[in-house]
C-alpha positions as CSV (number, residue, x, y, z in Angstrom):
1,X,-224.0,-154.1,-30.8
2,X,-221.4,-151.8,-29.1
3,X,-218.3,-150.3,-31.1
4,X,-215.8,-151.7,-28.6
5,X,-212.2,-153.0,-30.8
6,X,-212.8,-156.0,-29.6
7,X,-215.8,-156.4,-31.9
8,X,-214.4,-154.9,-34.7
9,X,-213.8,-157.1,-37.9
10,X,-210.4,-158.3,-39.0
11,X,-210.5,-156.1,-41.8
12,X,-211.2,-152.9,-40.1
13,X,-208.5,-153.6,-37.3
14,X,-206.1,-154.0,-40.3
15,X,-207.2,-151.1,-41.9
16,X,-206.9,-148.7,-38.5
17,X,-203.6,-150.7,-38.0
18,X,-201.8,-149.9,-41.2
19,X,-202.8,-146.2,-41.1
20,X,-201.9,-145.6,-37.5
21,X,-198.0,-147.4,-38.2
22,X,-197.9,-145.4,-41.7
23,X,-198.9,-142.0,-39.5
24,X,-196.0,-142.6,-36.8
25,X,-193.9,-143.9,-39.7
26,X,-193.9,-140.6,-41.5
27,X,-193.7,-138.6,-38.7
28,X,-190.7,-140.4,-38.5
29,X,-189.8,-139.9,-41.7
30,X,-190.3,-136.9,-41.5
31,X,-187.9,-135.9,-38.6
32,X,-185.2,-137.2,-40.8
33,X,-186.5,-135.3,-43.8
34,X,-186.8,-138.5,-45.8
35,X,-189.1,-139.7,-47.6
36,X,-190.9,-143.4,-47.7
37,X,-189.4,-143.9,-50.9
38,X,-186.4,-142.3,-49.9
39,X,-186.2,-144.8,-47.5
40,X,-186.7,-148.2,-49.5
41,X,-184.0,-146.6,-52.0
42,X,-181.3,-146.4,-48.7
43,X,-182.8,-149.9,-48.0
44,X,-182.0,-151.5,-51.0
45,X,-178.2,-149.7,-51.4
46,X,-176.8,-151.3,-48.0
47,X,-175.4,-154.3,-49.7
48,X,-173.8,-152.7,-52.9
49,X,-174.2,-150.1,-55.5
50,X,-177.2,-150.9,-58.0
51,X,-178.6,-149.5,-61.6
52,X,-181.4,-146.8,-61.4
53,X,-182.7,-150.4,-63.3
54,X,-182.8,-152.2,-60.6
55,X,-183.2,-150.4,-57.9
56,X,-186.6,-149.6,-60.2
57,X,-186.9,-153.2,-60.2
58,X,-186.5,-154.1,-57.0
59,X,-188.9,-151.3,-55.6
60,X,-191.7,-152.1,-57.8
61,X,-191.8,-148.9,-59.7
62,X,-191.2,-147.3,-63.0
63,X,-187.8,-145.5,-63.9
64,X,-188.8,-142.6,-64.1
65,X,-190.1,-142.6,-60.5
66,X,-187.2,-144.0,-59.5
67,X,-185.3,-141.6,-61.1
68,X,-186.8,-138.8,-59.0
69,X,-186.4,-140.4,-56.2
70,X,-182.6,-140.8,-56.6
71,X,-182.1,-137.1,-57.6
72,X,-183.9,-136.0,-54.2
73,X,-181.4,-137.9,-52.0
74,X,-178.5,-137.0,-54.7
75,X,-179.6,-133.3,-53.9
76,X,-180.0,-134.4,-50.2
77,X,-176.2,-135.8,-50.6
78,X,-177.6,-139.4,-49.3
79,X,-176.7,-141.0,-52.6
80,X,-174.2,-140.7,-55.3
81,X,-173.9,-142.0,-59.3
82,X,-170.5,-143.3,-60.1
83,X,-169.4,-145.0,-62.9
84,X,-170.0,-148.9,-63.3
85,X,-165.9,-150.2,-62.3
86,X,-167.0,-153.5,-64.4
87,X,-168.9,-151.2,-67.3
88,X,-167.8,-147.9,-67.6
89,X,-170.9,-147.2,-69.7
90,X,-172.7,-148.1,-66.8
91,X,-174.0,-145.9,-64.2
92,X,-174.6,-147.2,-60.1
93,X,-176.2,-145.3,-58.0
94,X,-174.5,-145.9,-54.3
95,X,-175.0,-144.7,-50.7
96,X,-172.8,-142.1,-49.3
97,X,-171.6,-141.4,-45.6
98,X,-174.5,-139.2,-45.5
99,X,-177.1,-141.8,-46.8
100,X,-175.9,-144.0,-44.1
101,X,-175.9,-141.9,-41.6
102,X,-178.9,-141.2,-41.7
103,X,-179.9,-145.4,-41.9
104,X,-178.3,-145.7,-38.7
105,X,-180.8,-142.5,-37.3
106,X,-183.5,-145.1,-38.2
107,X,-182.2,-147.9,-36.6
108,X,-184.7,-149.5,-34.5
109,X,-188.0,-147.7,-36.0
110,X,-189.5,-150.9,-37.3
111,X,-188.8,-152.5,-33.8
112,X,-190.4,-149.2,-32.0
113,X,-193.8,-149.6,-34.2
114,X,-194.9,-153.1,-33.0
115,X,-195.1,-154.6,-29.7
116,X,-193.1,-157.6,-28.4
117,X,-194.5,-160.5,-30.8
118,X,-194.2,-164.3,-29.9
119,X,-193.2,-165.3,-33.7
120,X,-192.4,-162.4,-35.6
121,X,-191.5,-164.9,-38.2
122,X,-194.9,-165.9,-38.8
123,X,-196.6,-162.3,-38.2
124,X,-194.2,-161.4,-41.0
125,X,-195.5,-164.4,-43.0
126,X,-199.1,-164.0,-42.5
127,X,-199.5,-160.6,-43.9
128,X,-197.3,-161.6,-47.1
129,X,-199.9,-164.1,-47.6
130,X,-202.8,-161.7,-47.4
131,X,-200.6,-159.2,-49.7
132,X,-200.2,-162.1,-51.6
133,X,-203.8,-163.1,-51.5
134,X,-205.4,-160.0,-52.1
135,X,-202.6,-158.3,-55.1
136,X,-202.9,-161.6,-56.8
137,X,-199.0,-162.1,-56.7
138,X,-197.9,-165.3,-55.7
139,X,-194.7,-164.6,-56.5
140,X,-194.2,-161.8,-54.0
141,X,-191.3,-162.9,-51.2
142,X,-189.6,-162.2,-48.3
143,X,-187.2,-160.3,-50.3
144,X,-189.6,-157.8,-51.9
145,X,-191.0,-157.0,-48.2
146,X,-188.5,-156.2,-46.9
């Protein structure tokens, strides 16, 4: 049996797959002085303002994580926390020039860590239904992959 990639199981070619994009990732990352969650936080702000609530929500983690995460780009000036216009009691947490700036310095980093697929589409769907598979989640979605 020879160790040639070829011969390698689906699961290890996943495996080495996903560490080699999350290595190049963070280098990128890293260049931009951002981090991964920093990132999904930027992500999720390009629409509209949103609670430290849900933006916890919508990232799949606990407040308090999100919390730190929002004080580091607040600190980094990427985000800012303004008053709710609707709620005044309300506080949104909202991208600033900064924050997007530095969005547009990623542009095209997803594009630049796969080759040229023939359906990206289904690529995209296929791993959600191994994610979905293996976390036990069926009710992960596009949405929450993004």
């Amino acid at each position: 049996m020879t160790d040639s990639i070829e011969d390698w199981p689906t699961g290890r070619l996943l495996s080495v797959a996903a560490r080699l994009v999350e290595q190049r990732w963070r280098e990128r990352l890293d260049q931009a002085q951002l981090t991964h969650a920093g990132l999904i936080v930027l992500h999720l702000l390009a629409d509209h303002p949103l609670t430290l609530g849900e933006l916890a929500r919508r990232a799949r983690v606990t407040a308090q994580t999100m919390g730190r995460t929002v004080d580091n780009l607040a600190r980094d000036a990427r985000v800012r926390i303004v008053v709710d216009p609707v709620d005044r009691r309300r506080r949104l947490v909202e991208r600033t020039e900064a924050g997007i700036r530095t969005m547009e310095s990623l542009t095209g980093l997803e594009v630049s860590m796969f080759p040229p697929l023939a359906d990206p589409a289904e690529f995209r769907e296929q791993l959600l239904q191994i994610i979905r598979h293996v976390g036990g989640d069926p009710q992960i979605t596009y949405g929450d992959a993004r």
